[in-house]
N, C-alpha and C positions, 0 to 999 in steps of 0.2 A: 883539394884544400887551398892551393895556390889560388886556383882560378875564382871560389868562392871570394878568398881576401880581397884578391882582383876587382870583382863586382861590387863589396862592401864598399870599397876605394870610389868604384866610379860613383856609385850612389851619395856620399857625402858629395863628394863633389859635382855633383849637382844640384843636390838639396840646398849647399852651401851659395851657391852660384842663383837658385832660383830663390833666397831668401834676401840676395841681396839685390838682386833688381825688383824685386817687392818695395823696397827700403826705398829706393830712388824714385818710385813714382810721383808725380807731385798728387797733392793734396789738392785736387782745386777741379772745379764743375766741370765735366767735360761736356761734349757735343751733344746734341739732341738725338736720339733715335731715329726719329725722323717717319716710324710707324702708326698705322691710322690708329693705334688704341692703345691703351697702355703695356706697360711690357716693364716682363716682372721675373726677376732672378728667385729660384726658389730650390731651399736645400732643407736638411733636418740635419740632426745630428745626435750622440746621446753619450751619457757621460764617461764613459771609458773613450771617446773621442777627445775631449773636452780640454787637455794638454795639446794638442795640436791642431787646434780648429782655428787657432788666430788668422796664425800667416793665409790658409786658406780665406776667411774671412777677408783677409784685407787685398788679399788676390783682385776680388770678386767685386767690394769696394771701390779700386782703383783702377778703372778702365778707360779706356777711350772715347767709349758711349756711355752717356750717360742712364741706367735703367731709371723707371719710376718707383719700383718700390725693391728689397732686396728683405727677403722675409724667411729667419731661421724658426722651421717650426720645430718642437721640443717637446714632452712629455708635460705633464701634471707636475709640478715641483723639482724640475731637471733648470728650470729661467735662473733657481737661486744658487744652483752651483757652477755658474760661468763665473769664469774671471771679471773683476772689476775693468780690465780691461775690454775683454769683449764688451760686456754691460752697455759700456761707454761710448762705443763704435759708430759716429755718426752715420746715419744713412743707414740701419740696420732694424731691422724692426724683430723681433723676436717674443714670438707667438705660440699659442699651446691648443693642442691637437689631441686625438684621440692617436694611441699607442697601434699602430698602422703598421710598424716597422718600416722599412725601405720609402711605401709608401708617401710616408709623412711628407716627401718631398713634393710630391705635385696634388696628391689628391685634394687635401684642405684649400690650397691656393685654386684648382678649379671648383672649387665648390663656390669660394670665398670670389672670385674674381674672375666669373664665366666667360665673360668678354677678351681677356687679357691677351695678347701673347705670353708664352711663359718657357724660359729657360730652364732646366732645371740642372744641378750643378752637386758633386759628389762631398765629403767635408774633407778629405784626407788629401787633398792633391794641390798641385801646383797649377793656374792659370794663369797663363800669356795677358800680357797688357791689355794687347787686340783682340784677346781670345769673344768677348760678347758682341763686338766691331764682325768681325767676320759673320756670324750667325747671323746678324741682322743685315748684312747685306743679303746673305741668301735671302732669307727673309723677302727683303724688298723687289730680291729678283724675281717673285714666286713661287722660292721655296713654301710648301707651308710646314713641313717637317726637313729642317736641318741639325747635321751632327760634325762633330770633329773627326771623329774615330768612329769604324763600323766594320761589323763582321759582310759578308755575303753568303745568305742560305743556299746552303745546295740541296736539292732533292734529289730523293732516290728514286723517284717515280713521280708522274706529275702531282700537282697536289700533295705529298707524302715529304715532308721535308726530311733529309738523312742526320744522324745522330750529330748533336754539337756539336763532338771532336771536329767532325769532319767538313766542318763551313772550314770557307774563307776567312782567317781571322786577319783583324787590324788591315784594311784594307790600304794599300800604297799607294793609289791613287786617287782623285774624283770621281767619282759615279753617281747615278739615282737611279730608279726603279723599285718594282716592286720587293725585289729580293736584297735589298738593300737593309741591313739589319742596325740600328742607330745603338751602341753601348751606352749606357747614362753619365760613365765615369768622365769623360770627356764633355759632357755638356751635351745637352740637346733643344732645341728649339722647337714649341709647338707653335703653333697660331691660332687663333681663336676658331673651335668648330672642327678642329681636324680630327677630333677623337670620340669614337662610339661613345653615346651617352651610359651603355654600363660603364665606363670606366673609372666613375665614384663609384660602386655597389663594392661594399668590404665583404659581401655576405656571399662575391665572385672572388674576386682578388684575392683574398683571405685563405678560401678553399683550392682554387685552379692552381693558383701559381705565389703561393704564401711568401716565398723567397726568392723569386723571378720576375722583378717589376720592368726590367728589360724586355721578357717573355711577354707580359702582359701588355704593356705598351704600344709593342709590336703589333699585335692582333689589334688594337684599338684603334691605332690609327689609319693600319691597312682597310679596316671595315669600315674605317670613314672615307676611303679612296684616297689615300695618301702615296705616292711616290717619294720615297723618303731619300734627300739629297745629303750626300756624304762629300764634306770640301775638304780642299787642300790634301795633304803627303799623307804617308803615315804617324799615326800618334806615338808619342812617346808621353808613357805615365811619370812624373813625377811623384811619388809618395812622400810624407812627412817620416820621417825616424820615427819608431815608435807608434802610427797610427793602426795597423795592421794587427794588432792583437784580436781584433773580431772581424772576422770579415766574409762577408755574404758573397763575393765572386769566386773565393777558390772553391766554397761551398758548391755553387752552384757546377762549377766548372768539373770541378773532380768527382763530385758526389753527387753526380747526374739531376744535380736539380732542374737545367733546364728542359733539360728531356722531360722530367713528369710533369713538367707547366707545361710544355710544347702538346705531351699526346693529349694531357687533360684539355685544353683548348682548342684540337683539333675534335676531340669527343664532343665539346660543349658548341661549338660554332660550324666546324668545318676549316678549310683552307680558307684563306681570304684574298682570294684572287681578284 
């Protein structure tokens, strides 16, 4: 009980801590990207989020580099109950999608902007100043898939990846390679062309891996030949107070979702070596 109050403790204090260097950013154009094509921060979100999507938003907003576009996709009639504050958000474009779940985040944006590099970024968390600065260096060094934070698969046999418990989680250092597993919650960077073209098909995504769009990603990109580069330490999550009332990771984590995305995708494609 102690130790739980303990953790309640640290977690304000850091939520409190990473709201107020949000607060301090300036307001004002930053640096060019510096990428051959455009490049586009892309999240969803839905309305039991919607009390803590701000400070996220304005994370995401106020960076180092400057993105081209920063685009919250939404449901059918979900635009009219954001805060008049959100609404307001210069630099924010917010846009209506087909009810995708998870999805909402990158699929519409590659459909909508096939060329782009594209970020894609969680609603419930805290992002570093420099946090879209670093990606895009990877980026520029030849990354074409980078991440903050990443698992590493282990398999139990070649080709045969072992149960999710059993990866590498949150990796401590920089890596890349094939077994290189990129989390979404930390942000991820695609580049234009790194992801098998099913990777718009709802009518796969939907059935394979309906609440595993980390699962599905993964195969997507690997089948596009992707060595997927994991930078910097290891990640620490910041959450919002209160965002976690619905939430798709413990689901998957505890209640073997990504296992039944992982065998059904290995059923439907194979290993992607």
């Amino acid at each position: 009980m102690i130790a739980d109050a303990f953790r309640r403790f640290k977690h304000r204090r850091r939520t409190a801590r990473a709201l107020a260097e949000i607060a301090t950013r300036p307001d004002r154009p930053r640096k060019p990207h510096g990428l051959p094509s455009e490049l586009i921060v892309s999240l969803t979100s839905h309305a039991p989020r919607f009390a803590t999507l701000a400070p996220t938003l304005r994370a995401i907003l106020r960076q180092t580099v400057q993105p081209d576009r920063v685009i919250l996709w939404l449901d059918e009639g979900d635009d009219d109950r954001l805060s008049p504050d959100i609404q307001g958000m210069a630099g924010l474009e917010v846009r209506i999608c087909q009810n995708w779940r998870s999805y909402k985040k990158i699929v519409p944006t590659l459909l909508n902007h096939p060329h782009a590099y594209v970020v894609t970024a969680d609603d419930d968390v805290y992002y570093p100043h420099d946090w879209l600065e670093r990606l895009v260096t990877a980026a520029q060094q030849g990354a074409r898939v980078a991440c903050l934070r990443a698992h590493q698969v282990m398999l139990s046999a070649p080709g045969r990846p072992a149960p999710y418990e059993d990866w590498r989680h949150n990796l401590a250092e920089p890596q890349s390679g094939p077994l290189v597993f990129p989390t979404g919650v930390s942000g991820v960077l695609y580049a234009p062309d790194s992801l098998h073209p099913d990777v718009t098909r709802p009518d796969l995504f939907q059935r394979l891996a309906p609440g595993a769009d980390d699962v599905w990603l993964y195969w997507m990109h690997r089948m596009g030949g992707s060595r997927p580069c994991k930078i910097g330490g290891r990640a620490r999550i910041v959450e919002w107070d209160g965002s976690q009332v619905v939430n798709l990771r413990a689901g998957n984590r505890q209640g073997n979702g990504n296992d039944r995305a992982v065998a059904a995708l290995l059923d439907r494609y194979g290993w992607p070596d």
